[in-house]
C-alpha positions, 0 to 999 in steps of 0.5 A: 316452170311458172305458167304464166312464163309464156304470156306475151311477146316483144320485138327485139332487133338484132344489129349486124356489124352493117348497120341493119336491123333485122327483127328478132321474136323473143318469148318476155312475160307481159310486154305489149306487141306494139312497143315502139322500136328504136331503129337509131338507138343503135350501138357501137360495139367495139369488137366481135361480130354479129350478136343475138340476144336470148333467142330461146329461154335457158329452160328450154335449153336446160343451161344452168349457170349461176347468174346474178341478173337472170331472166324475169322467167327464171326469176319469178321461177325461182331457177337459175339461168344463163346467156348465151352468144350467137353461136351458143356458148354461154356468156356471163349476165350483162352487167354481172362483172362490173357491178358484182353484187346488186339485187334483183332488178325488174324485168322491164330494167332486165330487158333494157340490160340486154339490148346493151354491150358485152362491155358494160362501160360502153353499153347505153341501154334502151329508154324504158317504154311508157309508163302507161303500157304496164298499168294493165300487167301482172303484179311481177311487171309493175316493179319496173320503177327505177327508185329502189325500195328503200327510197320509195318507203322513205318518200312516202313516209313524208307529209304533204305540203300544207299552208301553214297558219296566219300568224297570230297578231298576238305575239304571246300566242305561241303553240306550246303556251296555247296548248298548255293553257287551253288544257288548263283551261278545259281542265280547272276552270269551272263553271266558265268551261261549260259554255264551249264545246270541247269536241267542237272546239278542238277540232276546230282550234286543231284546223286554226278555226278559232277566233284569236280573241276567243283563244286570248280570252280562253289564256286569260282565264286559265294562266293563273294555273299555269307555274311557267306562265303565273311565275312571271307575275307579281300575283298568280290572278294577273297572269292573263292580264297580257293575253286579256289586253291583247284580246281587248285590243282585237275585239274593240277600237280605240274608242271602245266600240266592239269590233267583233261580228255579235257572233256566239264566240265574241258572246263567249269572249266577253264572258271569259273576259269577265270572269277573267276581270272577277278573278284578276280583281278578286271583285264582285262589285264591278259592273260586269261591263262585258257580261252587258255586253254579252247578254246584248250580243246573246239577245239581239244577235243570237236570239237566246229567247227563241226556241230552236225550231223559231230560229232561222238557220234550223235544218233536220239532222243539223246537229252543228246547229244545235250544239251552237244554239246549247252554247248560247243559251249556256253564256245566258246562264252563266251570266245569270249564274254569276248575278245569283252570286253576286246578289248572295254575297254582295247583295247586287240586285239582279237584273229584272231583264234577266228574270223574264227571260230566265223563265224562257230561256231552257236550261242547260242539257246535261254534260254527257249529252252536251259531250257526246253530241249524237246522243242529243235526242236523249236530252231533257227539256228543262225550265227554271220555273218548272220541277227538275225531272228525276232521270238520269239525264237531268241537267247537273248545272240545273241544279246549280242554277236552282239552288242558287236561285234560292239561296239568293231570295233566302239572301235577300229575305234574310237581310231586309227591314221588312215586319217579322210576319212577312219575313216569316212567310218568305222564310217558310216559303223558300224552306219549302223550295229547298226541300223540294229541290232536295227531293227533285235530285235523281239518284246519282246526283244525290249526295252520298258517299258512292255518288261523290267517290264516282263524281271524284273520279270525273274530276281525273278527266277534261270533262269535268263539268259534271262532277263539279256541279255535282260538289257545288249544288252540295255546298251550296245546299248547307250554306242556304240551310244555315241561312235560313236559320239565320233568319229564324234566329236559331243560329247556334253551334256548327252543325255536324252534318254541314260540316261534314258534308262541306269536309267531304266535298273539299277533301274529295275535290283536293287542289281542284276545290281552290281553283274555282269559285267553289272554294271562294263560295263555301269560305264566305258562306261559312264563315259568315255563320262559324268563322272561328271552325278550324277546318275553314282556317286550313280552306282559306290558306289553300285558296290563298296559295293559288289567288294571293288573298284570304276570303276570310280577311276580304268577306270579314271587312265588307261585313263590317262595312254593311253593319256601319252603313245600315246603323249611320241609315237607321239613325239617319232616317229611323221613320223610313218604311222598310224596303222592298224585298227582291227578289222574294216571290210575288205571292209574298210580296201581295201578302197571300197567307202562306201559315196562318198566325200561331204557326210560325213555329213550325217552321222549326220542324220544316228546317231539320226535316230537310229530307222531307217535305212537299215535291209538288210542282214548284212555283217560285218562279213566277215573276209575273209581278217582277216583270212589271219593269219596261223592257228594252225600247230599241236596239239602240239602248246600250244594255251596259249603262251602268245603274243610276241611282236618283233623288226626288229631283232625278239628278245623279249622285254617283262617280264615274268608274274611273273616280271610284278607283275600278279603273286604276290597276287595269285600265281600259284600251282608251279612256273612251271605253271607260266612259261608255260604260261608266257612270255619268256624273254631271248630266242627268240622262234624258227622260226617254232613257231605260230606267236602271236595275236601282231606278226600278227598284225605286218605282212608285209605290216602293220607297226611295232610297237615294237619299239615304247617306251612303258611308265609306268601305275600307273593302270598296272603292268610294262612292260605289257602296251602294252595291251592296245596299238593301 
């Protein structure tokens, strides 16, 4: 027998045919001594006398009998029991007749059965006592609830009630579009992707933390790569047209002022509606009236410039902060990395703001870092203007950013009107630059056939972001080393290695490459030096699947367009004093010797020697002569005027946006927020005005170019040819 069959007494009450109660001690397991008695839950019996119930334990009587209700005692014993009447003789269980089968019942319900009837269909047991008197008993007493065990396992496999979400006010923002398209998004579209946090951004995405804007904007940018979604469009690049205007919408008012808080996530929608606007448009020579905006948000808002331990908000351990402040110093430099583009491919100047305060801005962390968040301790501090470290935690889109910096001042040496001797020094500086970058890459970002077979294996995950800047630094690399022997002049059959590494790259990265800015990049690049190479032809059809144009056929005609408009400005004015170089460093521009006369052909053993070179510190950067350009006066001055280019007399001779045809295919909420960032066409702006990118360039002591004629591009909406003017 159990030894714990002993461990409590309860008061039962016998009830004689009279009507008196009579108390009765039976032996139950666990049950307290003071349960309360019922005296009027009496019962009426239909016939046989008075009636006692389970006066001594079927143990102790050594009874057996099968019974299908037994006692709790010979239950949890394992024995068989029976009942027995007033005068002994054994009587079947209660209930056992009627109800036949059933399982074993808790001894809390076989206690409530015995109070009742012989007859079952006339019995009324006994209320069960209070729940709170078996909280303390043993395990075998806490089963007395009356739900059976299969619908207590169903009800607790039910969810709890939850709020459910706000709707959306964009009706396009279902659940299944937007988990499909923001896994895109963090999937393919590089370099944008790397300005948000993906863990952080998930989780709160999975909370409906997220900002309908920003998630609108995320839409944009990845629905070109959704088939459902971009089969619905004319064009696979306008797909995110509806959910770019639905974002429009929430973050500006009819009169196109911004609505948003200047938050980091309307910082991150402005940029993602920009690249959206690039992509739709298949056009850099738009004014990036959201990327101003932007960086307006990021510098007068969110304090991009200050270091973290200046900014307010900062506490020890606060690794939210931290990921928040990375974020925006990521949308700086995605803007800044989009202008280093558009200055290579369309000669756009950059603005002379962003150049200071690239010098103060740190760059990125690296993407392992930046993912795993814990690990922020391990990341490197890295400026522009400063050597990149050679560990295994230095920034990837770092090295982007340098090489791109560059490959833009090579641009722009290249293309200028200045004497041979000052376009010699620059081209042995910035060769000189190249190598160094070359040789700051640490060893798993050097490109090798290990290193691209790992950083492939990157690009089967979400975070990706690595293993693209690693592609792009590579491509990039050759396209700014035949630039430089453009500009030597000794351009001449392909080059077997550049070929092959920009070969390797596209066949590594497969479909990825066409999805990117990468793609488009390397076709111009390359096709502006070996256009007839065969392997460019079969990197464009690709592209052309996915964006519906050939980069070859667009970078051809804006090529053609230049060489027209620099032939009808010579002939115009062929005693004009040659321009300024931007972008260029200021030790060349004061004219320091940099070789002496007599060895500029050695600069021809610099370029092939391209894996050697000096690794001292690097000081291309120093644009304490660019700097000159007043900064921003109050905050007050609107960043998003577009640039004026003036005459002596200071009147204004460019279009509005609208008249210059930008406004055509995707027009604005409202024909205001057109005019707030466009040109101004009849009015000369006041004299207190900020002085514009081109009006800088113009300062005294360079030479005026607004008088120069300006002739019509087949591949640029009129009047705005001056974007790609020297």
């Amino acid at each position: 027998m159990d030894p714990r069959a002993h461990g409590g007494q309860i008061s039962l009450a016998s009830i004689d045919s009279g009507g008196s109660v009579s108390p009765v001690a039976v032996e139950a397991p666990s049950v307290s001594s003071h349960s309360p008695v019922q005296p009027h839950n009496s019962v009426a019996f239909v016939k046989g006398g008075k009636r006692k119930r389970l006066s001594k334990h079927a143990s102790l009587l050594r009874l057996y009998a099968p019974s299908q209700a037994p006692c709790s005692n010979c239950y949890f014993a394992s024995k068989k029991c029976t009942y027995t009447d007033s005068s002994g003789r054994p009587v079947p269980a209660p209930r056992n007749a009627a109800h036949g089968e059933r399982p074993p019942l808790s001894p809390a319900d076989l206690l409530t059965d015995d109070l009742g009837s012989q007859h079952v269909e006339l019995s009324q047991p006994i209320p069960n006592p209070p729940t709170k008197e078996h909280s303390t008993s043993p395990k075998r007493n806490r089963s007395g609830n009356s739900r059976s065990p299969t619908s207590a396992f169903a009800s607790s496999q039910h969810s709890p009630t939850l709020q459910p979400p706000c709707e959306p006010r964009s009706k396009l923002l279902d659940p299944d579009t937007t988990h499909e398209l923001v896994n895109l998004f963090f999937a393919h579209c590089n370099p944008h992707r790397l300005i948000l946090h993906k863990p952080s951004f998930s989780a709160a995405l999975s909370h409906n933390r997220v900002s309908e804007y920003l998630v609108l904007a995320i839409c944009a940018v990845a629905a070109p790569l959704s088939k459902s979604i971009s089969a619905q469009a004319s064009i696979a690049r306008v797909a995110g047209v509806p959910f770019y205007q639905d974002a429009v919408k929430i973050m500006f008012d009819n009169a196109g002022r911004l609505l948003s808080e200047p938050t980091l996530e309307t910082a991150q929608a402005l940029c993602l509606m920009e690249m959206h606007e690039i992509a739709a448009s298949h056009s850099w020579t738009k004014h990036n009236k959201y990327f101003d905006l932007a960086l307006k948000v990021l510098e007068e808002s969110l304090e991009v410039e200050k270091p973290d331990d200046q900014v307010q908000g900062l506490t020890d351990g606060d690794l939210d902060f931290c990921i928040e402040r990375e974020c925006t110093r990521r949308c700086f430099w995605l803007v800044q990395c989009m202008g280093w583009i558009s200055g290579i491919y369309i000669y756009k100047p950059v603005r002379p703001r962003s150049l200071e305060m690239t010098k103060k801005i740190r760059l990125p962390i690296d993407e392992t870092t930046f993912d795993l968040a814990a690990h922020w301790n391990s990341a490197t501090v890295e400026f522009l203007h400063l050597r990149a470290p050679t560990t295994r935690y230095a920034s990837q889109f770092g090295h982007v950013l340098r090489i791109l910096s560059i490959y833009q001042t090579v641009q722009n040496v290249v293309k200028s009107s200045v004497g041979l001797q000052y376009k010699m020094r620059a081209l042995f500086e910035q060769t000189r630059f190249e190598i160094n970058w070359l040789a700051s890459l640490p060893q798993h970002l050097q490109f090798s056939e290990d290193n691209v077979q790992k950083q492939v294996d990157w690009f089967e995950t979400s975070s990706n972001t690595g293993a693209w800047c690693f592609c792009f630094m590579h491509a990039l690399y050759p396209c700014c080393y035949l630039a430089l022997l453009e500009g030597e002049g000794r351009l001449g059959e392909p080059i077997q290695w550049v070929r092959d590494q920009l070969g390797t790259i596209f066949n590594a990265t497969g479909t990825r490459a066409k999805n990117t800015i990468l793609s488009a990049c390397v076709i111009w690049s390359y096709s502006r030096y070996h256009p007839d190479d065969p392997k460019i032809r079969v990197w464009d059809s690709d592209f052309e699947k996915v964006w519906g144009f050939r980069v070859l056929l667009v970078a051809d005609q804006w090529r053609q367009a230049q060489q027209r408009d620099r032939a009808q400005a010579n002939n115009t004015s062929p005693n004009a004093s040659p321009p300024h170089v931007t972008g260029v460093s200021p030790t060349i521009t004061k004219g320091t010797a940099l070789m002496g006369p007599g060895r500029q052909g050695d600069m021809a053993q610099q370029l092939q020697q391209h894996h050697h070179g000096d690794t001292g510190v690097d000081h291309r950067y120093d644009h304490s002569q660019i700097g000159r350009a007043r900064p921003y006066a109050s905050g007050t001055e609107l960043p998003v005027q577009a640039p004026m280019v003036r005459t002596r007399d200071g009147a204004p001779n460019l279009p509005s946006l609208k008249a210059s045809g930008l406004l055509d295919t995707f027009p604005p909420p409202a024909d205001a927020f057109a005019s707030a960032l466009s040109l101004s066409q009849g009015m000369a702006p006041p004299q207190d005005e900020r002085r514009s990118v081109t009006t800088l360039l113009n300062s005294p002591g360079q030479p005026l170019r607004g008088n120069m004629p300006v002739a019509s591009s087949p591949m640029m909406p009129v009047g705005l040819d001056w974007l790609g003017k020297p």
